[in-house]
ZALUMMI-146920 format. One record per residue (C-alpha): residue in three letters; x, y, z. Coordinates in steps of 0.02 Angstrom, whole numbers, padded with zeros to 5 digits, always signed. Example, Ala and Ser with C-alpha at 12.3 -4.5 7.8 and 13.67 -1.06 7.14 Angstrom:
# ZALUMMI-146920
ALA+00615-00225+00390/SER+00684-00053+00357/
***
This chain:
# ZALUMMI-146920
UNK+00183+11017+02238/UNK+00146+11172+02107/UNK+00283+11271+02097/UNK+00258+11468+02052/UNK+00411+11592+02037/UNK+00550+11558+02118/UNK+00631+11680+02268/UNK+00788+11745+02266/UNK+00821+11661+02415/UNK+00853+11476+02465/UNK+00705+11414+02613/UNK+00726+11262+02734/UNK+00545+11297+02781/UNK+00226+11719+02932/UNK+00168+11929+02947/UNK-00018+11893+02892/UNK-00181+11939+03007/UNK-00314+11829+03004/UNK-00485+11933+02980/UNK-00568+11816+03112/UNK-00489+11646+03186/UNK-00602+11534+03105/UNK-00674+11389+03206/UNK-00774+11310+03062/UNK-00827+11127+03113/UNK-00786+10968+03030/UNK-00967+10929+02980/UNK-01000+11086+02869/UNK-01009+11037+02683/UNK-01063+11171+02534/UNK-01086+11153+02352/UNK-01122+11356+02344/UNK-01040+11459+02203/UNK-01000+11651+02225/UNK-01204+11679+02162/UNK-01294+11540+02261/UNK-01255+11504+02447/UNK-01327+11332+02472/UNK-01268+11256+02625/UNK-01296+11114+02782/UNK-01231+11112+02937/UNK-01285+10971+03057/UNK-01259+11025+03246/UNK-01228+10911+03391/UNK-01231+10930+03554/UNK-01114+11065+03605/UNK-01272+11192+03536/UNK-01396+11107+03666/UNK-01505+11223+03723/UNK-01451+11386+03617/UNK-01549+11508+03510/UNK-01527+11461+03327/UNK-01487+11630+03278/UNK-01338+11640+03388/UNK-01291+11473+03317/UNK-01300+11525+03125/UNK-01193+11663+03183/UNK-01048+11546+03251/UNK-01085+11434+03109/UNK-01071+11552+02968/UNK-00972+11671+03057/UNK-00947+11779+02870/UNK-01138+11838+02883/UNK-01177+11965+03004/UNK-01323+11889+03153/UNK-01448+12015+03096/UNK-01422+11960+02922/UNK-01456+11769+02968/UNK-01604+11826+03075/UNK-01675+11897+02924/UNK-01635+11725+02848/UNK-01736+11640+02953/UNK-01890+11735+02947/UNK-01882+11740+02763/UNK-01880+11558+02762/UNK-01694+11506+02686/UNK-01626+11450+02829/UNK-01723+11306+02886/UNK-01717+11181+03046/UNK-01742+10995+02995/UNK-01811+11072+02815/UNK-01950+11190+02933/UNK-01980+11368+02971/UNK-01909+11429+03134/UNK-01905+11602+03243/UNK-01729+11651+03294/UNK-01768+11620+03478/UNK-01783+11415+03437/UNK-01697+11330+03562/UNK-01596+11212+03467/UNK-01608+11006+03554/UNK-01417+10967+03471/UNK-01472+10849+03327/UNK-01537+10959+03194/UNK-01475+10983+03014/UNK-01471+11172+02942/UNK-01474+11198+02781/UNK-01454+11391+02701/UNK-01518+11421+02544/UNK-01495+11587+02472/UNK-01459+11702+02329/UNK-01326+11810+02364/UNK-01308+12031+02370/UNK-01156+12102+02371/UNK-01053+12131+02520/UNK-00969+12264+02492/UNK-01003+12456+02439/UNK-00824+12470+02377/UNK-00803+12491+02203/UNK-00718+12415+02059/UNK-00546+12497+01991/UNK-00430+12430+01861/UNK-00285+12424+01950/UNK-00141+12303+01891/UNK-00128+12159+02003/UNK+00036+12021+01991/UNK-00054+11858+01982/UNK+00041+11707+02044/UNK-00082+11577+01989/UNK-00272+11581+01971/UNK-00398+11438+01943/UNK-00578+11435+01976/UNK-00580+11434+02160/UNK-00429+11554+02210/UNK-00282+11667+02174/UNK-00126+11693+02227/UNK-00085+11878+02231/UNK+00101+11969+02241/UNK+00066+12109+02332/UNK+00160+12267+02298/UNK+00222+12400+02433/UNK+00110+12552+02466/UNK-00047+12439+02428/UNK-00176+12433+02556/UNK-00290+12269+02582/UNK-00451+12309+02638/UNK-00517+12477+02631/UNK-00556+12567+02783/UNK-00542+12764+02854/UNK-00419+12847+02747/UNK-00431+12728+02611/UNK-00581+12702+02539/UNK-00506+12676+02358/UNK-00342+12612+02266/UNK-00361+12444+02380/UNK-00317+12254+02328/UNK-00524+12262+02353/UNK-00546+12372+02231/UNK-00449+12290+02124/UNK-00527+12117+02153/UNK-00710+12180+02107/UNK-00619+12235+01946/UNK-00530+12062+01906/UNK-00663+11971+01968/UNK-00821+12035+02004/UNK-00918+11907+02059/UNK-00802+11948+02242/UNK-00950+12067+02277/UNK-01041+11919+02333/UNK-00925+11868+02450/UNK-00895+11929+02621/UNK-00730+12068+02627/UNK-00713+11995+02425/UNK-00633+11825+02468/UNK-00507+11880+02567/UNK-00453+11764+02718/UNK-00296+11841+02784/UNK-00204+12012+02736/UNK-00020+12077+02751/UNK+00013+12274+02794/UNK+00018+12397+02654/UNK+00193+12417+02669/UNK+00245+12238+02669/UNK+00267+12158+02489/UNK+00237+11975+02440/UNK+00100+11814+02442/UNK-00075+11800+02513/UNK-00238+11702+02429/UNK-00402+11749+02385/UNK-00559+11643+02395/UNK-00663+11662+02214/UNK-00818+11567+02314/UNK-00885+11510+02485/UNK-00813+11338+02484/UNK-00664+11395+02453/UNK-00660+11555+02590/UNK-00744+11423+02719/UNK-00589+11290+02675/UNK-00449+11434+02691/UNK-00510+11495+02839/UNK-00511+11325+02920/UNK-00340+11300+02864/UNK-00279+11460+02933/UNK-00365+11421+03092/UNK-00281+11249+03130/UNK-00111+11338+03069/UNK-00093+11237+02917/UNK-00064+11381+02803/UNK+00107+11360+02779/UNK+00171+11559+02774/UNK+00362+11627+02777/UNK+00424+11799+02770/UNK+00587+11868+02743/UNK+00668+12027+02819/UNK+00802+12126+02873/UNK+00820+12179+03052/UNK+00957+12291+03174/UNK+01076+12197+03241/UNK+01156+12024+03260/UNK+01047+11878+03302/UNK+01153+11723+03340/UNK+01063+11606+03289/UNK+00865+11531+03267/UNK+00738+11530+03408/UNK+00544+11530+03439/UNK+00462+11713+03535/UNK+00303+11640+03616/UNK+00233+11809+03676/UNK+00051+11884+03693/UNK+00011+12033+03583/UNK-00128+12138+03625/UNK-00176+12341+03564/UNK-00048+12451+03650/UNK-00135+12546+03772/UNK-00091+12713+03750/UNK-00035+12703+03566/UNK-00187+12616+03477/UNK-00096+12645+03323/UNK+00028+12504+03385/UNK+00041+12307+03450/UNK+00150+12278+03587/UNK+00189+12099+03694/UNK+00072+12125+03869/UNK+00003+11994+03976/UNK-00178+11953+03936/UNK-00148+11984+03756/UNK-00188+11857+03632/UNK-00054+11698+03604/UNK+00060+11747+03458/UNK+00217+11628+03407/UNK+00352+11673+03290/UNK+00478+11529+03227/UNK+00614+11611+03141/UNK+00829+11567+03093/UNK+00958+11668+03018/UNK+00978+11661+02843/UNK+01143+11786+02837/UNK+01233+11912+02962/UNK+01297+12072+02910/UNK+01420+12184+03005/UNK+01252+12270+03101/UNK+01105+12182+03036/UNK+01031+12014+02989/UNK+00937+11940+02876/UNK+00805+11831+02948/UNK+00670+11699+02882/UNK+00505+11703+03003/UNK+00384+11554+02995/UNK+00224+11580+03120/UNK+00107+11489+03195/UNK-00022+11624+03229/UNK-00061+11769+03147/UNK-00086+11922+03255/UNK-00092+12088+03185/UNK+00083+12177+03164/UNK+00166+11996+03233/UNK+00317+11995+03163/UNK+00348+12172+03171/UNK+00282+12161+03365/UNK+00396+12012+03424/UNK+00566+12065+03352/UNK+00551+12233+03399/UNK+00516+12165+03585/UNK+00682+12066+03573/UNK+00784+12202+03540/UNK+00804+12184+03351/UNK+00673+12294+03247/UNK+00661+12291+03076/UNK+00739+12422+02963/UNK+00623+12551+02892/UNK+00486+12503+03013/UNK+00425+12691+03072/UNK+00302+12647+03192/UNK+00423+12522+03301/UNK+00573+12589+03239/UNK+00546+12778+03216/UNK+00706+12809+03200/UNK+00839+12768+03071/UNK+00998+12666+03154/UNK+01140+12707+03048/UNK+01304+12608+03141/UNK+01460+12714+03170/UNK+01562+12688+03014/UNK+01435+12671+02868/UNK+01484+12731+02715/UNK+01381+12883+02642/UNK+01308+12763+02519/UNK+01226+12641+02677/UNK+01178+12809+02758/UNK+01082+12851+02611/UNK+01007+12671+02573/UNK+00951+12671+02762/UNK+00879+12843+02768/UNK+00801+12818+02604/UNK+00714+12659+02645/UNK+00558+12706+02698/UNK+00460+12545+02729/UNK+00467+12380+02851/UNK+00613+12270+02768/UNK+00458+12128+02764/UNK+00414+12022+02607/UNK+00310+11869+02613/UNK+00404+11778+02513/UNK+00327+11581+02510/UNK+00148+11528+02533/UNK+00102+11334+02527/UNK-00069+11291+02559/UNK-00215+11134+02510/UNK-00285+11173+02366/UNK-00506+11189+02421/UNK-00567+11075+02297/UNK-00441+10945+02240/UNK-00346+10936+02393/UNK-00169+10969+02307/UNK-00020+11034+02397/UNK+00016+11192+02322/UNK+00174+11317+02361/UNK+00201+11481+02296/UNK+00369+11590+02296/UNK+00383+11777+02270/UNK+00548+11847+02220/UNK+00621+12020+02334/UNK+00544+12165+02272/UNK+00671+12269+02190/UNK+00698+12393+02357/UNK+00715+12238+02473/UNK+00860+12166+02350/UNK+00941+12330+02319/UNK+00955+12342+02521/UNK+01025+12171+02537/UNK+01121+12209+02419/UNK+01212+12368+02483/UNK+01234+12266+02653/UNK+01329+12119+02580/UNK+01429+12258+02485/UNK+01457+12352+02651/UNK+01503+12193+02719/UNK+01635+12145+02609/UNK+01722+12312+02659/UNK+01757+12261+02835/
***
């Protein structure tokens, strides 16, 4: 094991989205660097009988179809080492191969923004996100991103599809996620976040008592009416949360999650649904709880916190290329300690 920083709290043992649950097959291999995609693929029967475009698209699901069409026709991606059109049936026993010099990816631009680097090699890095920093940019934030930051750092992340990225936590939710510096690397992370062998735990504070540890196996699909929101509905997409109780405060609890998907807003979605949201969350838990009681000082820590009580705090993953077993720690940002820290003090005083 490689051991980073070490958290503040003890772990016996997660709220990360995957872009796209990768189903990358066995019998891909790669040898491509950010620059030079150079890539085989040999299919088997399960494509019998489809267009090859469509399967380059579930193949290399990180390039859009139109862009593998293109491929095609221009002659890098090739069937059994020949020239096809995209309408070639495909007879379940050839071998792609992709051989291609890179563009960039993405329009975003390059910013020197500070990032806290865990650990970087040649193939990824492990990044401590802040609060208030946004992922990925999209409407509304089309600058000041971890994206923007990562063309900065490294800019070679151009080449690669959304930068490297393979998974990403909210922007107000502090702590660990990885970053692909080339292909092999985003296509190994991605498989390992597919078959759930990411190994991700969060920590946070929630309302209430929880007695003690449990699994919530619920569906999570867009709420219907709020699209800003997840909620738990039939038909919604499997989402399972594994989670114990790490300490119990007078009205609260401090909680470690461990999960086994990663559905957007999960652990935010599934606690709220049992009855225990987390403190500071404002879009499942609008409004600030203060218990009857609480001294002015609590009153003012709750009101004041203005943010999920979230932090990924551990991330333990296989290293791409050599295979390792690697495990990272973030310590509590300094708001997340402060409020555990007022509610062992508050506490104390019953």
């Amino acid at each position: 094991m490689t051991q980073a920083q070490s958290s503040n709290s003890n772990i016996p043992e997660t709220d990360i989205h995957l872009f796209e649950d990768s189903e990358d097959a066995d019998n891909h291999t790669s040898d491509s660097t950010a620059t030079r995609l150079s890539l085989q693929f040999q299919l088997d029967d399960t494509y019998l009988g489809q267009r090859i475009d469509q399967v380059a698209a579930l193949i290399w699901n990180d390039y859009s179809r139109e862009k593998l069409k293109q491929w095609l026709k221009d002659g890098h991606l090739l069937v059994n080492g020949n020239s096809v059109k995209p309408k070639y049936k495909c007879e379940g026993t050839e071998l792609l191969t992709l051989n291609v010099e890179l563009e960039a990816q993405t329009t975003s631009q390059p910013e020197n923004i500070p990032l806290n680097i865990v650990y970087e090699d040649d193939d990824i890095i492990i990044i401590n996100k802040p609060v208030g920093m946004v992922v990925h940019p999209g409407a509304g934030n089309s600058s000041g991103t971890l994206v923007n930051a990562l063309l900065y750092h490294y800019p070679k992340s151009s080449e690669l599809a959304r930068a490297g990225l393979v998974h990403r936590i909210d922007k107000d939710t502090s702590g660990l996620l990885v970053v692909a510096k080339n292909l092999e690397a985003q296509f190994s992370l991605s498989k390992q976040l597919a078959k759930k062998s990411v190994y991700r735990v969060y920590d946070l504070i929630v309302y209430g008592n929880i007695i003690a540890g449990g699994t919530i196996d619920e569906p999570i699909k867009r709420h219907p009416v709020d699209r800003v929101k997840m909620t738990v509905l039939p038909g919604g997409k499997d989402a399972v949360t594994h989670y114990n109780v790490k300490e119990r405060f007078q009205h609260f609890t401090r909680v470690q999650a461990r999960l086994e998907t990663g559905r957007t807003h999960q652990i935010r979605v599934h606690f709220s649904y049992i009855g225990h949201g987390l403190v500071g969350d404002q879009v499942y838990m609008p409004r600030v709880r203060v218990p009857a009681g609480a001294s002015e000082t609590l009153n003012d820590v709750l009101r004041g916190f203005k943010r999920q009580a979230l932090h990924a705090v551990q991330l333990g993953l296989q290293h791409p290329r050599t295979g390792e077993e690697m495990m990272f720690d973030a310590p509590w940002p300094a708001d997340f300690s402060a409020l555990v820290d007022m509610l062992r003090a508050e506490n104390a005083a019953y």
